[in-house]
C-alpha positions as CSV (number, residue, x, y, z in Angstrom):
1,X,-24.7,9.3,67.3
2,X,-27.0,10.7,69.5
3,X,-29.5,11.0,67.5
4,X,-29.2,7.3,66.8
5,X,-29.8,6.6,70.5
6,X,-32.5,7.9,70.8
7,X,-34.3,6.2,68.0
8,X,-36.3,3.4,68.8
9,X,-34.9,-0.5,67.6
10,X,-37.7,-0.7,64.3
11,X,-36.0,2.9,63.7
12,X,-32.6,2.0,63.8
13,X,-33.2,-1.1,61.8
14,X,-34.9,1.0,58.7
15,X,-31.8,3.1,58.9
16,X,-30.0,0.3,58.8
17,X,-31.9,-1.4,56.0
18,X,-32.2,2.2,54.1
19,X,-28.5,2.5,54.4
20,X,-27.6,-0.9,52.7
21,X,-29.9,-0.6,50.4
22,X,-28.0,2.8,49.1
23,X,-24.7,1.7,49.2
24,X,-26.0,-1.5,47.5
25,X,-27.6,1.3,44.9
26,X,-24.5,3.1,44.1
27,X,-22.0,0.1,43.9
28,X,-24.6,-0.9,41.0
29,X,-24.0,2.1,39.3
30,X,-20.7,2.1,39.9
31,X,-20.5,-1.7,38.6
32,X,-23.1,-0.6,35.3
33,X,-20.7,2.6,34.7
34,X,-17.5,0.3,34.7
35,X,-18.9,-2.8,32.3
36,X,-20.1,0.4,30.3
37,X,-17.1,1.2,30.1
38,X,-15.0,-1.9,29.6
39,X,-17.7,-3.0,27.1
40,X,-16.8,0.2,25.0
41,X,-13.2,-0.2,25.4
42,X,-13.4,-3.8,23.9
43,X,-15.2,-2.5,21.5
44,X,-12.5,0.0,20.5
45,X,-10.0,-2.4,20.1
46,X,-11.8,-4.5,18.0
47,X,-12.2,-1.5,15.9
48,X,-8.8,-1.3,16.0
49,X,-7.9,-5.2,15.4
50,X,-10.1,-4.8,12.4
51,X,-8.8,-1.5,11.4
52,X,-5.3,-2.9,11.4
53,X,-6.0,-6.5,9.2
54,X,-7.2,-4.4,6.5
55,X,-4.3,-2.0,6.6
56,X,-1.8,-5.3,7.2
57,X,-3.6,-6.5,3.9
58,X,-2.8,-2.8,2.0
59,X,0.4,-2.6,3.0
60,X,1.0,-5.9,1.7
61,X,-0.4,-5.0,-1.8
62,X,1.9,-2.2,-1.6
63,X,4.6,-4.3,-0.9
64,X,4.0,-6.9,-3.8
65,X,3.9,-3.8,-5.9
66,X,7.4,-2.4,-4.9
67,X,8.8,-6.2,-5.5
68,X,7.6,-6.2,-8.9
69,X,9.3,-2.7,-9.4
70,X,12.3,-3.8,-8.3
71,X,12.1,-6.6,-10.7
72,X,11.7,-4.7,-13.8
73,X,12.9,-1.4,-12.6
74,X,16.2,-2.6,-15.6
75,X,13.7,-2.7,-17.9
76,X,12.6,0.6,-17.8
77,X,16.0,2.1,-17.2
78,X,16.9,0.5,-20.7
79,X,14.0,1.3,-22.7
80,X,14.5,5.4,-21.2
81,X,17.9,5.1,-22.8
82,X,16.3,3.4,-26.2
83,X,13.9,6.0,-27.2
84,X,16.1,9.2,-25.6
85,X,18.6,7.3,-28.1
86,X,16.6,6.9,-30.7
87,X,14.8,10.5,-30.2
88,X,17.8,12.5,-29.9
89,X,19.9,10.8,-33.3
90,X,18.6,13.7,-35.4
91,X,16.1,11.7,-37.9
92,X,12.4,13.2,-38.0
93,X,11.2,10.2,-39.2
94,X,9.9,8.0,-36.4
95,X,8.9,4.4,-37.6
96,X,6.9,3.2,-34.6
97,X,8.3,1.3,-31.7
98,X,5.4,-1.7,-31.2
99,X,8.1,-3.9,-29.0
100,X,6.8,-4.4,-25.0
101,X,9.4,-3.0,-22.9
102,X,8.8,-6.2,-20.3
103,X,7.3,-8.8,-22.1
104,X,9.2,-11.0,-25.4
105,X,6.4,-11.7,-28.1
106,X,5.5,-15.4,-27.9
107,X,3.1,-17.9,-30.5
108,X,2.5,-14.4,-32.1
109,X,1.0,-12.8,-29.2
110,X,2.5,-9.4,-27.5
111,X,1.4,-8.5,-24.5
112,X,0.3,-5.1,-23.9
113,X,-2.2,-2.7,-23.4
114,X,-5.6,-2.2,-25.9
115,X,-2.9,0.7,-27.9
116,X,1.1,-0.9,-28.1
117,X,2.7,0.3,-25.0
118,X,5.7,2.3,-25.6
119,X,6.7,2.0,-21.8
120,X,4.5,-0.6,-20.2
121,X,4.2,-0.9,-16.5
122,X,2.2,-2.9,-13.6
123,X,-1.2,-2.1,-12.7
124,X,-0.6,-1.4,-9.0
125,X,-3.1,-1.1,-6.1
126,X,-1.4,1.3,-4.2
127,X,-4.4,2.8,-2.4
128,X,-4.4,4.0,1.6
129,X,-8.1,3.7,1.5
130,X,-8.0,1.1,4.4
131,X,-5.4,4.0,6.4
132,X,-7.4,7.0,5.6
133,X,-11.0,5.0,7.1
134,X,-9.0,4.2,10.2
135,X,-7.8,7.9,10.6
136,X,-11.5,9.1,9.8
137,X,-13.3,7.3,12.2
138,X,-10.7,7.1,15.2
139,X,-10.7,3.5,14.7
140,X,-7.0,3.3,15.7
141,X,-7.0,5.8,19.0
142,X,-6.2,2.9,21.3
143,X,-3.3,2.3,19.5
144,X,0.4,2.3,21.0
145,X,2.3,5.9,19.9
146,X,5.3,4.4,19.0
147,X,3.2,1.6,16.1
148,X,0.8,4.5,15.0
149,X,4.0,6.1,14.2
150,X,5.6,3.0,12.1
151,X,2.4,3.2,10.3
152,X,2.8,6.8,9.3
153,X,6.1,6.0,8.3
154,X,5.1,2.8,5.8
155,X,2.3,5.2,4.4
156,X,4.6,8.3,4.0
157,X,6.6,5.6,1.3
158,X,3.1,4.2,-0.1
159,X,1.9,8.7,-0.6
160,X,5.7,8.7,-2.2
161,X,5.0,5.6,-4.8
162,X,1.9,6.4,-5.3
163,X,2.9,10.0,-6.7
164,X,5.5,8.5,-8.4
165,X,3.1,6.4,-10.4
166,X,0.5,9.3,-11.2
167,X,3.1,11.3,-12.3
168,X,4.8,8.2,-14.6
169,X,1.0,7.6,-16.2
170,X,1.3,11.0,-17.1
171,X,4.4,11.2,-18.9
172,X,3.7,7.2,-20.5
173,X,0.5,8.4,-22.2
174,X,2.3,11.1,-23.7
175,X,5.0,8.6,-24.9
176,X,2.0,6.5,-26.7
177,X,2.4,8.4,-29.9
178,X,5.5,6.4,-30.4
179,X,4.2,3.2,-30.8
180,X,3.1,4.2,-34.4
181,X,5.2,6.1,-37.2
182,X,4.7,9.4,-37.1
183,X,7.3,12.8,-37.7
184,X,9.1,14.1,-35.2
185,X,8.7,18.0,-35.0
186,X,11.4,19.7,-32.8
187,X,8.1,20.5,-30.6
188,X,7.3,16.9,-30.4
189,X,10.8,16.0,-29.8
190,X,11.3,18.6,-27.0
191,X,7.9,17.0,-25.4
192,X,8.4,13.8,-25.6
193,X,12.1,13.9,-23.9
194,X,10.3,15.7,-21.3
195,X,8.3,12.6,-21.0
196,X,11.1,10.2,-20.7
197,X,12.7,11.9,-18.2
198,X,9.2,11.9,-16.7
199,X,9.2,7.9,-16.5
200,X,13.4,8.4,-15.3
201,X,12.3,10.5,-12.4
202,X,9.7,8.2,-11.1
203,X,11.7,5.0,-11.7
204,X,13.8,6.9,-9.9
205,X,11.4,7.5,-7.2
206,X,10.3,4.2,-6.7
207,X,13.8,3.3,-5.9
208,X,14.1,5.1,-2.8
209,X,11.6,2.7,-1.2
210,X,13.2,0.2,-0.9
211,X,11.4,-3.2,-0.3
212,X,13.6,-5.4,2.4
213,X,13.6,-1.7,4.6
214,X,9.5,-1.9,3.9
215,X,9.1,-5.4,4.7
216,X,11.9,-5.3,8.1
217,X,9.2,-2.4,9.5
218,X,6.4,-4.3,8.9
219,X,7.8,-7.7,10.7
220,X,8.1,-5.6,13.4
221,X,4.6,-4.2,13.9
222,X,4.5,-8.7,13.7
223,X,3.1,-8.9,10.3
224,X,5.4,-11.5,8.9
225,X,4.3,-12.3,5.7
226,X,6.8,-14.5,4.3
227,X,4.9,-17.5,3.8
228,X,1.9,-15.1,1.8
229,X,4.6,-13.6,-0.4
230,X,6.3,-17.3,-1.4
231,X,2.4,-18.2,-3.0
232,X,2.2,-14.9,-4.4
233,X,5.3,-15.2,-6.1
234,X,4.9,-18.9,-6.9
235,X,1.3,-17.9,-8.5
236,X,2.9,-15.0,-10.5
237,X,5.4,-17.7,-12.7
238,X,2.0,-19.9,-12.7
239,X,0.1,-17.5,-14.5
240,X,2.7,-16.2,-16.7
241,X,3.9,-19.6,-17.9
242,X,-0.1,-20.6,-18.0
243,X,-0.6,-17.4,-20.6
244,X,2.4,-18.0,-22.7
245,X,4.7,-15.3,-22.6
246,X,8.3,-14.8,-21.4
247,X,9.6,-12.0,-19.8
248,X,12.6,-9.9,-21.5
249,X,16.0,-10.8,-20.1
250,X,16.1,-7.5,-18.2
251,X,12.8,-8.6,-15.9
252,X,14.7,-9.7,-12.6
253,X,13.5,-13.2,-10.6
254,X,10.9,-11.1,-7.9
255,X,12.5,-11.8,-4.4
256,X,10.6,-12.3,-1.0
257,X,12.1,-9.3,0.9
258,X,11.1,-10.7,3.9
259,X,13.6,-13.7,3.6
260,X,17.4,-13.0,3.8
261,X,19.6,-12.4,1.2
């Protein structure tokens, strides 16, 4: 403070003007530094935002998939027990099995694959594509612990479907063979009960997700998608009725899980 008085007024007001001028200075950087940062933060959740509508939209796939499952998973259960049946009565003389497992044959046309399907099922997109980009690019590090960790739950039971359904291609390729006649070697017999209980196991599989539990966590990350799931099902008889075929008896009405029983 001395050293103030004895500077003359023009001095003290350059000191005075220098001084303003750097605190102006540094609140600037300080304001700069904090829309910096705000900027990037808004950016990060709408990373996030848009990370999570396409994973909402995946897990919705996923979900229309385990419906379907659930609809036809009598099906599948009957047509294991026809062919181990048919397999195990003793006879090496197969005659061919070109009857679709879902679908009833209607104005003379079956529905199945390019080859008869011995044990047909849905193509299913059961992909995590949308949950593994997220992961890889951080896109969901802003995100609440406790909703990351609902979404690692819904895509520990998409990984569990998904192996089910690799593991069920498997085993329904090498079941093919019995859409035609051909003889039954004890070999091929031994092999191709292997591959029924193959398709078993991951019915089986399937079946432990089930698709109300699915659809309850995902209402309560505030995705609920009831209204999207009544036009997907409502399009579904459409386009059936529109192709002319009926489903077998066995081929359960698909439920919205998201409404109550």
């Amino acid at each position: 403070m001395l050293g103030l008085r004895q500077l003359t007024d023009d001095q003290k007001k350059n000191v005075r003007h220098w001084g303003m001028e750097f605190v102006v200075v540094v609140i600037g950087v300080l304001l700069a530094l904090w829309l910096q940062q705000w900027g990037e933060r808004q950016q990060e959740l709408a990373d996030m935002h848009a990370a999570e509508d396409a994973i909402h939209d995946e897990l919705r796939a996923a979900l229309s998939s385990l419906m379907w499952r659930e609809a036809i998973s009598q099906c599948h259960i009957d047509r294991a027990k026809l062919l181990q049946s048919k397999i195990a009565a003793g006879s090496n003389s197969w005659p061919g099995l070109n009857e679709n497992a879902l679908a009833l044959q209607m104005e003379g046309i079956m529905t199945s694959s390019v080859a008869p399907s011995v044990y047909q099922r849905p193509v299913e997109p059961l992909t995590n594509a949308a949950w593994t980009s997220a992961l890889a690019t951080g896109a969901l590090g802003p995100m609440d612990r406790e909703r990351f960790a609902k979404l690692v739950g819904l895509y520990a039971q998409v990984d569990l479907m998904r192996a089910a359904r690799d593991r069920e291609d498997v085993a329904a390729a090498a079941l093919s063979p019995l859409g035609n006649p051909l003889t039954l070697t004890p070999e091929l017999k031994a092999h191709m009960l292997e591959a029924i209980y193959q398709v078993d196991r991951s019915r089986f599989t399937f079946g432990l997700v089930n698709s109300r539990d699915f659809a309850a966590e995902m209402k309560s990350l505030g995705w609920d998608d009831t209204s999207q799931m009544d036009r997907l099902i409502e399009e579904e008889v459409k386009d059936t009725a529109a192709e002319g075929f009926k489903w077998r008896p066995c081929v359960a009405p698909v439920r919205n899980p998201f409404k109550p029983v």
